[in-house]
MIDOSE-1310 file (N, C-alpha, C; in nm, 2 decimals, decimal comma, always signed):
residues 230
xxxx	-8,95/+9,05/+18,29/-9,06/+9,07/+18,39/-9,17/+8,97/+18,35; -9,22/+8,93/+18,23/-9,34/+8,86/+18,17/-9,30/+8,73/+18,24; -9,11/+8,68/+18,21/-9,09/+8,58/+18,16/-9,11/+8,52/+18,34; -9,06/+8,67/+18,43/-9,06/+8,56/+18,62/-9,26/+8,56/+18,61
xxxx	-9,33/+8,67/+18,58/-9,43/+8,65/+18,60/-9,54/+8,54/+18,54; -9,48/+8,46/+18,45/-9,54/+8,32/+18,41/-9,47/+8,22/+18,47; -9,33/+8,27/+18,55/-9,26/+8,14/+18,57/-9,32/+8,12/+18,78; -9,39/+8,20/+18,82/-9,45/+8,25/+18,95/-9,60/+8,17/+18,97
xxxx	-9,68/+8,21/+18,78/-9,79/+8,16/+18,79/-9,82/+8,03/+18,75; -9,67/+7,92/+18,72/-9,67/+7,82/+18,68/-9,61/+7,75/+18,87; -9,59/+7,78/+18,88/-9,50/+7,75/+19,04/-9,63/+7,75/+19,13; -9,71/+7,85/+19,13/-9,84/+7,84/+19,18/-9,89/+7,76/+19,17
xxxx	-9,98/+7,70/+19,03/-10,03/+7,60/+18,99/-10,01/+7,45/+19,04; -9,83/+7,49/+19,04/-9,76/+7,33/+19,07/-9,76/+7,28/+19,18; -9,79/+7,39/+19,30/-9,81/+7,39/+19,47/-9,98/+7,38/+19,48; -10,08/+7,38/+19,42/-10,15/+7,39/+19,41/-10,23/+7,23/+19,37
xxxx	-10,14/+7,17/+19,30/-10,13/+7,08/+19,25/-10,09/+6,95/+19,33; -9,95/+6,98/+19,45/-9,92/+6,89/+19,50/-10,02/+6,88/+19,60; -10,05/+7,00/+19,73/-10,07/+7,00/+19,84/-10,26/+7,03/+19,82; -10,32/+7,02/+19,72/-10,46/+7,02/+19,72/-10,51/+7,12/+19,77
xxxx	-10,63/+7,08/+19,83/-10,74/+7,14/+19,91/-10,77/+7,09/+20,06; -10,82/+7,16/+20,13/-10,86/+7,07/+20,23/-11,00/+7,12/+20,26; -11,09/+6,99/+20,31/-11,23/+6,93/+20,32/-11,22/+6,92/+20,43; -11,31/+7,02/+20,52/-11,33/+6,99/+20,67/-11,45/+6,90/+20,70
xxxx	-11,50/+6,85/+20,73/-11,56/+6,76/+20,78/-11,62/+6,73/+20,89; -11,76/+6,74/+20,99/-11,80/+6,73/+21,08/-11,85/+6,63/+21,11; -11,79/+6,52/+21,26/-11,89/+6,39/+21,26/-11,94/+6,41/+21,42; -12,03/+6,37/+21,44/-12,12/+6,37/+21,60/-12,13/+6,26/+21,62
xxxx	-12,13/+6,20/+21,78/-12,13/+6,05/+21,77/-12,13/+6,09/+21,92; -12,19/+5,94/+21,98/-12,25/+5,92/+22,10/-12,11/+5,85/+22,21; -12,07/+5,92/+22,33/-12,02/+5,83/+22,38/-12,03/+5,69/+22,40; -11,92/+5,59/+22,42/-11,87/+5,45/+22,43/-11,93/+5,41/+22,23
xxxx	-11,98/+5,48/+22,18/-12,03/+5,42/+22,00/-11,86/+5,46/+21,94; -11,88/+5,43/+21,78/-11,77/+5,39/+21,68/-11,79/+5,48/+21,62; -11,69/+5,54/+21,54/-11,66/+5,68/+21,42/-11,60/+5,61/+21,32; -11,62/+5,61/+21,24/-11,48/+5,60/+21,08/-11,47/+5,76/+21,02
xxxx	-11,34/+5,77/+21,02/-11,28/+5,90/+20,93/-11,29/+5,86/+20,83; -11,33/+5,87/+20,72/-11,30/+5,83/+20,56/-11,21/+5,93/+20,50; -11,11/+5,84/+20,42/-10,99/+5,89/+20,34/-11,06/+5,96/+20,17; -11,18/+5,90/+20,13/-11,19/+5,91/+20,01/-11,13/+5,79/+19,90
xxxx	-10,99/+5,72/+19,96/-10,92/+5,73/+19,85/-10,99/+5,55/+19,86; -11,00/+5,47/+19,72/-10,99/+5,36/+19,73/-10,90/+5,19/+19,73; -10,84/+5,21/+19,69/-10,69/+5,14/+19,75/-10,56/+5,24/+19,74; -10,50/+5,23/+19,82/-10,36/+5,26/+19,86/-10,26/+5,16/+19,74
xxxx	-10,18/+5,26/+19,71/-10,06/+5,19/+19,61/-9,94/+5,16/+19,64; -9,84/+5,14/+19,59/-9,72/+5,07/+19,67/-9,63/+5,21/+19,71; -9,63/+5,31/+19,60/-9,56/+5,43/+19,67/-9,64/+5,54/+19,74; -9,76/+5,51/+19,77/-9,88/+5,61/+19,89/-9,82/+5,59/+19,99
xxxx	-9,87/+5,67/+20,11/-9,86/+5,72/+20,25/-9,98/+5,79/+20,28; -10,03/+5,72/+20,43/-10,15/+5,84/+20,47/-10,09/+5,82/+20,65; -10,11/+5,97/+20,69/-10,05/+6,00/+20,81/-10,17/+6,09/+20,85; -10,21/+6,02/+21,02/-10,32/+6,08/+21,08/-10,26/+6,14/+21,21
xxxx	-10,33/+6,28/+21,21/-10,27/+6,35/+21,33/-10,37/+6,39/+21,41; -10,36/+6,40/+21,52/-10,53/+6,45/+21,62/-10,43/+6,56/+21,72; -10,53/+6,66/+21,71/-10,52/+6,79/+21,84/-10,45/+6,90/+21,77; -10,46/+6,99/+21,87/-10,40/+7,12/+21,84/-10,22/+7,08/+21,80
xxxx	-10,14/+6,94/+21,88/-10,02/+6,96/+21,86/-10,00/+6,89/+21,78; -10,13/+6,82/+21,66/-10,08/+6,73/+21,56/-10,02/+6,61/+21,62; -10,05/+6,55/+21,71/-9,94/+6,39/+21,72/-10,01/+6,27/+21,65; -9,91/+6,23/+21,57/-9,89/+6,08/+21,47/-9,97/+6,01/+21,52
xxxx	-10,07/+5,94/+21,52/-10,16/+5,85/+21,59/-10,18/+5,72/+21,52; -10,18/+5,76/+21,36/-10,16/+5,65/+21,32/-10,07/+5,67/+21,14; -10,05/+5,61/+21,10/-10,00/+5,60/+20,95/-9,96/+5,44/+20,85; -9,97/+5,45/+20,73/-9,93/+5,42/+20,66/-9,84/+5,45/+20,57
xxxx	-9,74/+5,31/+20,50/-9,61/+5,37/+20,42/-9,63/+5,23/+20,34; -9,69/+5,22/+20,23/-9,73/+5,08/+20,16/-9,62/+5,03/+20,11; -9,46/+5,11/+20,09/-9,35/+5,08/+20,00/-9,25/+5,02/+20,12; -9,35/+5,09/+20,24/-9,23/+4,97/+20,40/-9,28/+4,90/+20,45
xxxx	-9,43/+4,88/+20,40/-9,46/+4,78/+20,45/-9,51/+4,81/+20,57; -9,55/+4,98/+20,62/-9,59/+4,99/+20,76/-9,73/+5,02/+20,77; -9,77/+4,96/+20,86/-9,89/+4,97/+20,87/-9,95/+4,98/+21,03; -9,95/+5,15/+21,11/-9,89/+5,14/+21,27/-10,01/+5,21/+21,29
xxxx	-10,01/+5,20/+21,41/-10,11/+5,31/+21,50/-10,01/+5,35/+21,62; -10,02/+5,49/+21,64/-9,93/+5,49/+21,76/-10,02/+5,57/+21,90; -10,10/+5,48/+21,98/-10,20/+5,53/+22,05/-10,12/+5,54/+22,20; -10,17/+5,68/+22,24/-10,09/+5,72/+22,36/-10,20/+5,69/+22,48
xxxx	-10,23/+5,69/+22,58/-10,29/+5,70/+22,68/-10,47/+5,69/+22,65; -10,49/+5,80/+22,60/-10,62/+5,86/+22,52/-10,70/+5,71/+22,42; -10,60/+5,66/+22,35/-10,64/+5,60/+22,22/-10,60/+5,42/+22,25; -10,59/+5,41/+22,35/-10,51/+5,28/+22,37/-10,63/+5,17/+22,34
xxxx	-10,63/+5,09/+22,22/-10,71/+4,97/+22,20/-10,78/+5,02/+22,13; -10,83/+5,15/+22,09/-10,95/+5,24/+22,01/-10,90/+5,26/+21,91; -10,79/+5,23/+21,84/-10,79/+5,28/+21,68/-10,78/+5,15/+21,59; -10,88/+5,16/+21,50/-10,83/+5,08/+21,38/-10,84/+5,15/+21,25
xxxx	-10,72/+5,10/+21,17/-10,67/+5,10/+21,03/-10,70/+5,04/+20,95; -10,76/+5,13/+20,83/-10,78/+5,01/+20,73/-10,70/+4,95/+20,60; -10,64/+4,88/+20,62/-10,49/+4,89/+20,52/-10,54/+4,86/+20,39; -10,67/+4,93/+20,34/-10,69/+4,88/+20,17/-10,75/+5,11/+20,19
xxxx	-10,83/+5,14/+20,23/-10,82/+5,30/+20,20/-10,77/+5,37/+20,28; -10,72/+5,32/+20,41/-10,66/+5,41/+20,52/-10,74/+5,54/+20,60; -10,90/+5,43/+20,55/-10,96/+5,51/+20,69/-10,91/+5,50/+20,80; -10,96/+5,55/+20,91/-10,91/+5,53/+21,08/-11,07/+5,53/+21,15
xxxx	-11,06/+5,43/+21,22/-11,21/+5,41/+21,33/-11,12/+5,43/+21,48; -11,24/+5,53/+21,52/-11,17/+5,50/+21,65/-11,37/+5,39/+21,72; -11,31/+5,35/+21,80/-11,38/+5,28/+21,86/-11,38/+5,30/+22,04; -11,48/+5,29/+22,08/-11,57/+5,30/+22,24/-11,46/+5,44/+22,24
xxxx	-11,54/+5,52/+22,20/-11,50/+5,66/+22,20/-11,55/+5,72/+22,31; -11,42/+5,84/+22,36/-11,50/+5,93/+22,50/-11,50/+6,06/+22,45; -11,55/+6,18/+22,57/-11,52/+6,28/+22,57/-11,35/+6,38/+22,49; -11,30/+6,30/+22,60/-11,13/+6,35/+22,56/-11,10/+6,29/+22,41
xxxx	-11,18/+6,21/+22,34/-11,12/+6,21/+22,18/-11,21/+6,29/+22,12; -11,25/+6,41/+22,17/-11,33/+6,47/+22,05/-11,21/+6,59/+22,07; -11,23/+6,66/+21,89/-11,12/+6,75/+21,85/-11,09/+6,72/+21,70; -10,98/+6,78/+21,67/-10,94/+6,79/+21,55/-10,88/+6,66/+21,48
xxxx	-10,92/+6,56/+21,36/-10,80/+6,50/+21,34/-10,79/+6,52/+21,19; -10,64/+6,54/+21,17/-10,61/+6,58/+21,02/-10,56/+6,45/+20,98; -10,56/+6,42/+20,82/-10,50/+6,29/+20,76/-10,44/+6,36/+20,64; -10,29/+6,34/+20,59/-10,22/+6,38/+20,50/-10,24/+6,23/+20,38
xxxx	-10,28/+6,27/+20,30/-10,28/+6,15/+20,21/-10,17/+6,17/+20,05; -10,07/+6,11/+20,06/-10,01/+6,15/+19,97/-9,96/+6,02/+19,86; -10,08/+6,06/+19,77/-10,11/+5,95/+19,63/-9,98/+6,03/+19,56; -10,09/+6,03/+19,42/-9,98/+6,13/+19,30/-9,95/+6,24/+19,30
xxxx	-10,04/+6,29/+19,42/-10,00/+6,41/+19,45/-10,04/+6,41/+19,61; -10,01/+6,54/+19,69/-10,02/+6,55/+19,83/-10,16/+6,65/+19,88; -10,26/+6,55/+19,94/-10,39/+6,64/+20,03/-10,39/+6,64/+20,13; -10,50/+6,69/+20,20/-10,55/+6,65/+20,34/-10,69/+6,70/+20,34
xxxx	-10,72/+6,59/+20,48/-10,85/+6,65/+20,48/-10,87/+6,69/+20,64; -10,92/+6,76/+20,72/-10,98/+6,77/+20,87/-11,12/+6,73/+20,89; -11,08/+6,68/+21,06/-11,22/+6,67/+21,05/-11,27/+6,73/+21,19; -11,38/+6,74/+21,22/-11,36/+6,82/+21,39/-11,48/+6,71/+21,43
xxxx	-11,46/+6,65/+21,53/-11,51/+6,50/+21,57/-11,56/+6,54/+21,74; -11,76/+6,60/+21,70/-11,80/+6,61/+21,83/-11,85/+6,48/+21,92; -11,82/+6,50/+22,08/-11,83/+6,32/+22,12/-11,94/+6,37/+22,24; -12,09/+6,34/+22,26/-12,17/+6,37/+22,32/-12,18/+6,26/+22,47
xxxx	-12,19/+6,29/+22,57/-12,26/+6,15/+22,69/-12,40/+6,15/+22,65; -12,37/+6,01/+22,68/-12,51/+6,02/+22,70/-12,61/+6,04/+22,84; -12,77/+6,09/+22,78/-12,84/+6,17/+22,82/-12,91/+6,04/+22,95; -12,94/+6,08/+23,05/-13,00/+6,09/+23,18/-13,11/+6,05/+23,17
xxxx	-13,22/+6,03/+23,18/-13,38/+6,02/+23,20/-13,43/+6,14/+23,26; -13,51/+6,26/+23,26/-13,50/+6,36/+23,28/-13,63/+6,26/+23,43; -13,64/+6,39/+23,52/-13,70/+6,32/+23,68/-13,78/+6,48/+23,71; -13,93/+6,42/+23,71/-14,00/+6,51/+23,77/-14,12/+6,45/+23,88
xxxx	-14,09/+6,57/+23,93/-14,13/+6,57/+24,06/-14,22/+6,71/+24,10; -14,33/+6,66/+24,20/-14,39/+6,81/+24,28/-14,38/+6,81/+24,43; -14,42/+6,91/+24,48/-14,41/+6,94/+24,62/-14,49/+7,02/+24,68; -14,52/+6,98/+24,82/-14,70/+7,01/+24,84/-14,62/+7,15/+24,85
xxxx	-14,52/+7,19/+24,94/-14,52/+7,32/+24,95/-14,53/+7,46/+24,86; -14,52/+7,40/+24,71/-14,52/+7,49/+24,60/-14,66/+7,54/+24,58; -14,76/+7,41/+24,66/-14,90/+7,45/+24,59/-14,94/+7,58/+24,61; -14,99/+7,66/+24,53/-15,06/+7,83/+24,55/-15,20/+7,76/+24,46
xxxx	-15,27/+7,87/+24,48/-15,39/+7,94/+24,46/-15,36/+8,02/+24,35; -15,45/+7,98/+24,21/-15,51/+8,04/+24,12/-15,53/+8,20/+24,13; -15,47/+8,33/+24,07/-15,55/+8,45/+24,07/-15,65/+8,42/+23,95; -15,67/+8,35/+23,90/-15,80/+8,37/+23,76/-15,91/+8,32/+23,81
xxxx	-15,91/+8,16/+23,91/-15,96/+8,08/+23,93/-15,93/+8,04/+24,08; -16,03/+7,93/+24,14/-16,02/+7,92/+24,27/-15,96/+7,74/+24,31; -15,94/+7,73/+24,14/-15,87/+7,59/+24,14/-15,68/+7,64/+24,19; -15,66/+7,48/+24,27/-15,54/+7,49/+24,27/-15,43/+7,48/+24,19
xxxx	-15,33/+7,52/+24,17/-15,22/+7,50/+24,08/-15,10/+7,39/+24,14; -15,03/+7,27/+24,06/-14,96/+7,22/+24,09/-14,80/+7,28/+24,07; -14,69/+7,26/+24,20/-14,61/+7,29/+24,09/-14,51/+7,21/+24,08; -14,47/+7,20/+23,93/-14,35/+7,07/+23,91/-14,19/+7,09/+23,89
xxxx	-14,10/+7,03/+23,95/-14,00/+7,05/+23,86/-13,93/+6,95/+23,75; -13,91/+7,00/+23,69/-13,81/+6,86/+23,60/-13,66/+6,89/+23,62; -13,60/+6,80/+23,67/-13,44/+6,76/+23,67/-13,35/+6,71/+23,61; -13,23/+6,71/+23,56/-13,15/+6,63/+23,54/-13,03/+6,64/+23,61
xxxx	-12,89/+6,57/+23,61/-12,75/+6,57/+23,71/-12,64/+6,55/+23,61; -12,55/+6,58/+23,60/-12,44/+6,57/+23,54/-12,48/+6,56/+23,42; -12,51/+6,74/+23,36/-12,50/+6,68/+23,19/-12,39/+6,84/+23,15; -12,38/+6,85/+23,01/-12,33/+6,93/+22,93/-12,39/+6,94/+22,79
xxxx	-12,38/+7,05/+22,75/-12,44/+7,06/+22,59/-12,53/+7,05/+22,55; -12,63/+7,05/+22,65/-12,77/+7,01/+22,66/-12,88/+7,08/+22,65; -12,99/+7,08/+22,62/-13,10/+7,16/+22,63/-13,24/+7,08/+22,75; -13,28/+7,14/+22,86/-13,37/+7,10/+22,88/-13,54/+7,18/+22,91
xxxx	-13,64/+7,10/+22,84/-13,79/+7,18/+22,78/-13,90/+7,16/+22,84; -14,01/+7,21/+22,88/-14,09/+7,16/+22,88/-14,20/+7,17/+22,76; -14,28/+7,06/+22,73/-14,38/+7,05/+22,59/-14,52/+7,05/+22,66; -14,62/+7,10/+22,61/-14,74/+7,08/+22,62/-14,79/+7,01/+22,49
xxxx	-14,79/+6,87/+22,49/-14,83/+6,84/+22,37/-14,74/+6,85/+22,27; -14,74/+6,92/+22,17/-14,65/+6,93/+22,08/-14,57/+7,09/+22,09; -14,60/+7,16/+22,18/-14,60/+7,30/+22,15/-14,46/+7,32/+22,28; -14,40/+7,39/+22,26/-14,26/+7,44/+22,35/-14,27/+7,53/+22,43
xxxx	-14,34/+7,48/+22,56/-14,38/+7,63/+22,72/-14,24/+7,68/+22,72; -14,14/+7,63/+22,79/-14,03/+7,68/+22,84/-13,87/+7,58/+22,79; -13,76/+7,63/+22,84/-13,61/+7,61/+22,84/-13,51/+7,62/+22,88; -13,42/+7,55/+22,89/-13,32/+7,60/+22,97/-13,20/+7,51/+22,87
xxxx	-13,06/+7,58/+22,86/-12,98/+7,50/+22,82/-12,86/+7,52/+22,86; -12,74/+7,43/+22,88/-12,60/+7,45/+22,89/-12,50/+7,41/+22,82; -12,36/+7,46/+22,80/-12,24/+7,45/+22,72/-12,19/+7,34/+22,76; -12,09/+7,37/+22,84/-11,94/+7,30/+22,81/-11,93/+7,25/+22,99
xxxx	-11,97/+7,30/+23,03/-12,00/+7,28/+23,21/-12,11/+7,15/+23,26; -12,03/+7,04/+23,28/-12,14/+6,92/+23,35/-12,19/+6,97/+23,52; -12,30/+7,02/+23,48/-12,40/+7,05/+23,61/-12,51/+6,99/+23,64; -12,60/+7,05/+23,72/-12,77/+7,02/+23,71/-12,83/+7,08/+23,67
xxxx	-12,97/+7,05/+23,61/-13,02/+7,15/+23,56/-13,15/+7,11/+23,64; -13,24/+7,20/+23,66/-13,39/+7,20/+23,66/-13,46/+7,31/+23,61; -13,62/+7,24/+23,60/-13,70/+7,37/+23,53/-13,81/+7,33/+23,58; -13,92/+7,45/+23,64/-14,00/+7,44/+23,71/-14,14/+7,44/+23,60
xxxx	-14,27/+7,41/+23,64/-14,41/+7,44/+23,56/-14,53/+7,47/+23,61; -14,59/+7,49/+23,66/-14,68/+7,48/+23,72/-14,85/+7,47/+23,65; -14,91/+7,38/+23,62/-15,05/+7,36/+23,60/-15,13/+7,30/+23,67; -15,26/+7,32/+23,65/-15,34/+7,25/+23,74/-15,43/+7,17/+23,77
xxxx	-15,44/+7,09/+23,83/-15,50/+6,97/+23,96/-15,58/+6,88/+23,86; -15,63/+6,99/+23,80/-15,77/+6,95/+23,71/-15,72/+6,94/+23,53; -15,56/+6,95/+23,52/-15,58/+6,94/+23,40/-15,59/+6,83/+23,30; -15,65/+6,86/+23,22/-15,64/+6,73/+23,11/-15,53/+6,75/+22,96
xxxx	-15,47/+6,84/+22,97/-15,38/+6,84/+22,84/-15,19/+6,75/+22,86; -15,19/+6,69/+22,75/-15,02/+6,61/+22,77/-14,94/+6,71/+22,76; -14,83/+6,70/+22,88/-14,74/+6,75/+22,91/-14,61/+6,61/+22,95; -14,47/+6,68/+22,90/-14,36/+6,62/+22,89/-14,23/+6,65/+22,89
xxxx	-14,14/+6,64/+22,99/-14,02/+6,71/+23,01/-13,92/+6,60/+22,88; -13,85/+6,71/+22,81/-13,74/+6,61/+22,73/-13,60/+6,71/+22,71; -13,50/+6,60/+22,76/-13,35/+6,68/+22,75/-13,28/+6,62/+22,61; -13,25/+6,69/+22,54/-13,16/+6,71/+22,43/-13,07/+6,71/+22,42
xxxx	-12,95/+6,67/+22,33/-12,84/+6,72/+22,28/-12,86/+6,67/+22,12; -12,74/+6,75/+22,03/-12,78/+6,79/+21,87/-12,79/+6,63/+21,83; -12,77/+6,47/+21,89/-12,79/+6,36/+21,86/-12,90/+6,29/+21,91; -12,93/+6,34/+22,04/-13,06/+6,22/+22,07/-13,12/+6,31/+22,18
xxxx	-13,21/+6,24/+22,23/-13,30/+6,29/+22,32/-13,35/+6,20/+22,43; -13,39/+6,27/+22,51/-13,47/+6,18/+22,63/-13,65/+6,23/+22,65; -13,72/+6,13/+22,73/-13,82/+6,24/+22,76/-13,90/+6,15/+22,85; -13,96/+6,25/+22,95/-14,02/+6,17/+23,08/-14,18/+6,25/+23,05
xxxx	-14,26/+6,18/+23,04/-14,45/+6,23/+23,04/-14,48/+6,22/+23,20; -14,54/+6,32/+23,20/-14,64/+6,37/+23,32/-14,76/+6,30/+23,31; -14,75/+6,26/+23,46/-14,89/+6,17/+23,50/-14,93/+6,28/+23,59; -15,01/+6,36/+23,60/-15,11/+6,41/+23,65/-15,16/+6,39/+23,76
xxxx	-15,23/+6,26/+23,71/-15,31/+6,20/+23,82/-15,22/+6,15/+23,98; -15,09/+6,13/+23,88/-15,02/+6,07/+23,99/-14,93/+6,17/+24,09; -14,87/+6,31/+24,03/-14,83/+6,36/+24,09/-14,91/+6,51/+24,13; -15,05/+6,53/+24,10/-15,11/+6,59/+24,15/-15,20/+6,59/+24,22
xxxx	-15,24/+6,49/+24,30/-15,36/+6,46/+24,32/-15,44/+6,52/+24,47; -15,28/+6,59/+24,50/-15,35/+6,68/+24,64/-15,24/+6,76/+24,66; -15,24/+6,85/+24,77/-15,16/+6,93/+24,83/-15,10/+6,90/+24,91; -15,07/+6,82/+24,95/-14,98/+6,75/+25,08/-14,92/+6,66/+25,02
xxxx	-14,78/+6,64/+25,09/-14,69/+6,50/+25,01/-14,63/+6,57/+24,90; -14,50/+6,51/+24,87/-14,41/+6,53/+24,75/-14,39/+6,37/+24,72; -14,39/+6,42/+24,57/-14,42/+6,26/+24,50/-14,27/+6,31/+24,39; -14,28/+6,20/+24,28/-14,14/+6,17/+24,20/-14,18/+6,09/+24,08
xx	-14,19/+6,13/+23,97/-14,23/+6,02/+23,88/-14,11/+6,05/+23,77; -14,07/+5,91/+23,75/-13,89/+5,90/+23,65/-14,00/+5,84/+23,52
């Protein structure tokens, strides 16, 4: 009994040993921009192999076999002209990257022993110029005051993953945000005629930002007319 239960905890070790760990890895990156996956490893040897797989069904996308001399990419539809290999660590770049290559890609790297690592590869559009605009018909009357109130909206068209805010200055009035759905967004504000404080609509996503400042003068300056300032 001792002798299977050391020969169990040595067998463990030994699987443990070949097949590693795996290191997930998050990269963010801007539609039509470049990614490198990093392998870690720094040269490849004559009996290495690294095999890259992307998506839920794992397909071969690219690999190396340094003892055959192969050195392939195998890019289907998705990847056509976008992958390069680097035949000294067996990174992978994808290049003018879209939407549809964000997801999972795993790389099996098998030195002296056998790892992998994942990576989950988010691919953002890029952001819009956010567009604000007022409209005489929104103007009302102040209940505090007998000054008028403007009112504005801020817009954007075909986004996803987005957040869009309005700022007074440095400070965060309002928000609005969306997932995974390319829609429109707007968000309304209303201040007034007479004000003097900076205000600024800015749409987000977790890499970059946009942001359009409020002219005042220009889009409030009366009650009649709808104006547009980008």
């Amino acid at each position: 009994m001792i002798q299977m239960l050391i020969f169990f905890c040595l067998s463990c070790c030994h699987l443990i040993g070949v097949f590693g760990s795996k290191t997930n890895e998050t990269q963010s990156v801007m539609e039509g921009d470049s990614v490198t996956l990093h392998t870690d490893v720094t040269e490849i040897h004559e009996n290495d192999a690294i095999m890259w797989k992307f998506g839920a069904e794992k397909s071969l996308i690219a690999q190396i076999k340094r003892a055959s001399e192969i050195f392939s990419t195998f890019p289907d539809g998705r990847f056509r002209n976008r992958l390069n290999l680097d035949r000294q660590t067996g990174s992978l770049t994808i290049t003018n990257i879209t939407t549809q290559h964000a997801g999972l890609y795993e790389v099996e790297i098998i030195l002296a022993k056998m790892s992998s690592k994942i990576f989950s590869v988010s691919v953002f559009a890029r952001l819009p110029v956010p567009v604000i605009s007022s409209n005489s018909s929104q103007c009302s009357s102040s209940s505090s005051s007998s000054q008028q109130n403007c009112s504005l909206l801020c817009s954007v068209v075909n986004v996803s993953h987005v957040t869009l805010s309005w700022y007074k200055g440095n400070s965060l009035l309002s928000s609005i945000s969306v997932s995974d759905l390319s829609i429109s967004l707007s968000l309304p504000l209303e201040v007034e005629y007479q004000e003097k404080n900076s205000y600024s609509c800015v749409i987000n996503n977790p890499i970059t930002n946009q942001t359009t400042h409020l002219d005042i003068s220009k889009l409030c300056h009366t009650c009649s007319g709808t104006a547009v300032l980008f």
